[in-house]
N, C-alpha and C positions, 0 to 999 in steps of 0.2 A: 504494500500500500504506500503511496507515497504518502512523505511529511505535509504536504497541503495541497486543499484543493482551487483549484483554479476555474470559472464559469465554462462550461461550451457552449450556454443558452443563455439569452438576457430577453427579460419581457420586456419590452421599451413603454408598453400603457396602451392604451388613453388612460389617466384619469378618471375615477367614478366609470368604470366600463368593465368592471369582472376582472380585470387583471389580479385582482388577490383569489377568485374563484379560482381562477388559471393555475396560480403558484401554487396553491397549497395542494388542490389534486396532485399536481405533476410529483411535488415534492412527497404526497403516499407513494408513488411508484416505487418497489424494492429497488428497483435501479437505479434510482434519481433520487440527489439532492436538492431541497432549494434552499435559501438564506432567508430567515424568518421577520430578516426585517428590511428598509429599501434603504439599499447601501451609497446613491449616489455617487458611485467612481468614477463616471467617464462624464459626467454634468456639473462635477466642477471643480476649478485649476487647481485650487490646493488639495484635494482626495486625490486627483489622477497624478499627481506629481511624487506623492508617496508610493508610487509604482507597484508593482504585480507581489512583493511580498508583504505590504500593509494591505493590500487586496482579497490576497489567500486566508490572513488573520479574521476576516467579517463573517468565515462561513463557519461560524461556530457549531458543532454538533455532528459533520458531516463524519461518516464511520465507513469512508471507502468507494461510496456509490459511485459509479465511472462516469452518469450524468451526472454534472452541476451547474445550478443557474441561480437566478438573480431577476428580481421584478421592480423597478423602483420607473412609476410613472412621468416623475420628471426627465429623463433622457427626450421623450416626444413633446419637451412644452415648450411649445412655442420663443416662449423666453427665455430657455436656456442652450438657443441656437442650436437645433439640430444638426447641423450642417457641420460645425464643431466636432459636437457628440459622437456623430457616425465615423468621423476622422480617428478620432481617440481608438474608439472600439475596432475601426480597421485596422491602427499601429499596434493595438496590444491583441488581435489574433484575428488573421485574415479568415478564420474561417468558422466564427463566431455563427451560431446561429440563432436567428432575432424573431420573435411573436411580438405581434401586435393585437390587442380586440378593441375593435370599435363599436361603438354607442352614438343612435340618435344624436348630431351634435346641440339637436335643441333642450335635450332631455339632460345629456349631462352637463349640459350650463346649468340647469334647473338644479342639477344634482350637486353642482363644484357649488352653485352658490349655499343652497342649504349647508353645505358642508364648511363652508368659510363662516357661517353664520353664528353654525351651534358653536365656535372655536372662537367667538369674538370677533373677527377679524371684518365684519362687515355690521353696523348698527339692526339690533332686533328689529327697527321698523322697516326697516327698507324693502325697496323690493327690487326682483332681479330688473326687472325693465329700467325703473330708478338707476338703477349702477350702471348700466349698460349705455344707458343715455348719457352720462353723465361724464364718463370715463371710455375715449379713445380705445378700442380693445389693443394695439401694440402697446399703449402705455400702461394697463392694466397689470400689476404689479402679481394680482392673484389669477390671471390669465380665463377669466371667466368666460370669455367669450374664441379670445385666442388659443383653447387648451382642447377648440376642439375643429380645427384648421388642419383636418388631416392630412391633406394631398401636401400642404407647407411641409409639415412636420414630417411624414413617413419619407417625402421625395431622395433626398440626401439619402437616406438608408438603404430605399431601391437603387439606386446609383450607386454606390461603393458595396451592395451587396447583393443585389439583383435575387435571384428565385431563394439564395437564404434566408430572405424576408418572408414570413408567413401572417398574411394579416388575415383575422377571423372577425366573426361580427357577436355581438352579445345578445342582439335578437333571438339568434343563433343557438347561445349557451342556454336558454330560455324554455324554444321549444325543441329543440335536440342535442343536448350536451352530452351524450356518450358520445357523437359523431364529432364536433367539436373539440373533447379529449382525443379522442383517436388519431383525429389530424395533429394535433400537438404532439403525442407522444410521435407519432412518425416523422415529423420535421425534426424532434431532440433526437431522434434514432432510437427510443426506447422499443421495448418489445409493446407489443400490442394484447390485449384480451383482458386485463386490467381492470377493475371496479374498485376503488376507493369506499369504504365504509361513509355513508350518506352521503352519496354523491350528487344528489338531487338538491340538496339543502347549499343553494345560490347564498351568499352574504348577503344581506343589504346593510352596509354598514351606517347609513344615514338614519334607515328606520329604527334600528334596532337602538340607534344614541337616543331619537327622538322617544322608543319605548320606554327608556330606563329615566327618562323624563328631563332631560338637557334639552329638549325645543318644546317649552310652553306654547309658541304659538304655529304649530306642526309644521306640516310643508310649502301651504302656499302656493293651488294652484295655479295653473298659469291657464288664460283664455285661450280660444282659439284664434283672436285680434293679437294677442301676445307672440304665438307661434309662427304667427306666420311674419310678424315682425323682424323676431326673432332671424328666423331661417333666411331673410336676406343677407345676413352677416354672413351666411355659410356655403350659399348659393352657387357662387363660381368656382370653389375653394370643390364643392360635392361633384361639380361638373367634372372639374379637371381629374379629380379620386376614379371617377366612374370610368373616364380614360384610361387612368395608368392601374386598376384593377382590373376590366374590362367586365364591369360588373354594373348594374342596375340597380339605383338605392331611391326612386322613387317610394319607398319603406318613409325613407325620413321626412316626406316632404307632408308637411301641416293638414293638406285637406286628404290626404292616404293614411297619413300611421295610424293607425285605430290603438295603439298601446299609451294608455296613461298608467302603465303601473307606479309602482314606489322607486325611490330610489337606490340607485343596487352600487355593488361595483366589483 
């Protein structure tokens, strides 16, 4: 066994999109490791400058597994320059392999902002539309609107890593996630046939603060004058995604998604 383990998989996010669904199944597989919390290495200059042996030190607990990864949604945000990020990741292993799940961008704005909310970080009263209005989404500090700019953010990743990029959708994980795992563990290379002990049981880690009573005044629907608001911010951004996935995401657009669930991630 060697003295430390080093990633061969990194979740890059989105954000409020199932990405901790993702890591923790993967990381039940007897084969696979994941690192229990989001390590931030290649997102910024002083972690990635402490190099690949303060890197091996983060995967505390790993007992051998020959898969290992890592899920920390900030590598895909916006603000912490993708473009960068994907660079880092290509000098420290060209042959890194990268998941992505994507979410409604309308929804998980709905979802990043409840989540800034219950954390202080944006006023009880406010509301998403309010912030939105108010704040530029590139100057956006909490990337509410910018966090879910996918085509921005994945581009760079497809470019320095082309088909080792595997991006899933959380629709996806919703109504068919043994299919969703499955394609995962076969991008990480793990063996396939696998079930995880309650596998079905999605996080919602928004809901679950708001159950334990940290959001007195819940989630705060958004209209459907809201959505579609909304979805202009994300519009061109969806166009360009539908090209470089070669995929169909009329799903997200305001007068189609019939899903108002909870907020998940």
């Amino acid at each position: 066994m060697a003295a430390q383990p080093l990633p061969t998989f990194v979740i890059l996010g989105a954000q409020k999109s199932a990405t901790r669904w993702l890591r923790w199944n993967l990381g039940l597989h007897p084969d696979v490791f994941t690192a229990s919390t989001e390590i931030g290495f290649f997102s910024g200059a002083g972690k990635f400058a402490k190099g690949a042996e303060w890197y091996a030190t983060q995967f505390d607990g790993w007992a051998g597994e020959r898969i290992v990864g890592e899920a920390t949604p900030a590598y895909m945000m916006y603000r912490h320059n993708p473009k960068v990020v994907a660079a880092r990741i290509r000098s420290f292993d060209q042959e890194m392999r990268l998941l992505a799940v994507l979410r409604n961008p309308v929804e998980r704005a709905h979802s990043a902002f409840v989540h800034h909310r219950l954390r202080g970080r944006i006023a009880p009263g406010a509301s998403l539309l309010d912030h939105v209005r108010s704040t530029p989404p590139e100057d956006d500090r909490l990337n509410v609107v910018a966090g879910g700019w996918y085509h921005a953010s994945l581009l760079p990743f497809r470019q320095e890593f082309g088909d080792q990029l595997l991006v899933l959708m959380q629709d996806d994980v919703k109504t068919d996630p043994g299919k969703v795992y499955d394609r995962a563990l076969a991008h990480v290379c793990a063996p396939l046939g696998f079930r995880p002990p309650d596998f079905d049981a999605v996080r919602f880690s928004n809901r679950a603060r708001a159950e334990r009573g940290a959001s007195p005044e819940g989630y705060g629907e958004l209209t459907e004058a809201d959505r579609v608001e909304l979805y202009e911010y994300y519009r061109d951004d969806i166009a360009q995604l539908e090209e470089m996935l070669g995929c169909n995401l009329d799903r997200w657009r305001p007068d189609l998604d019939p899903a108002r669930g909870p907020d998940g991630r």
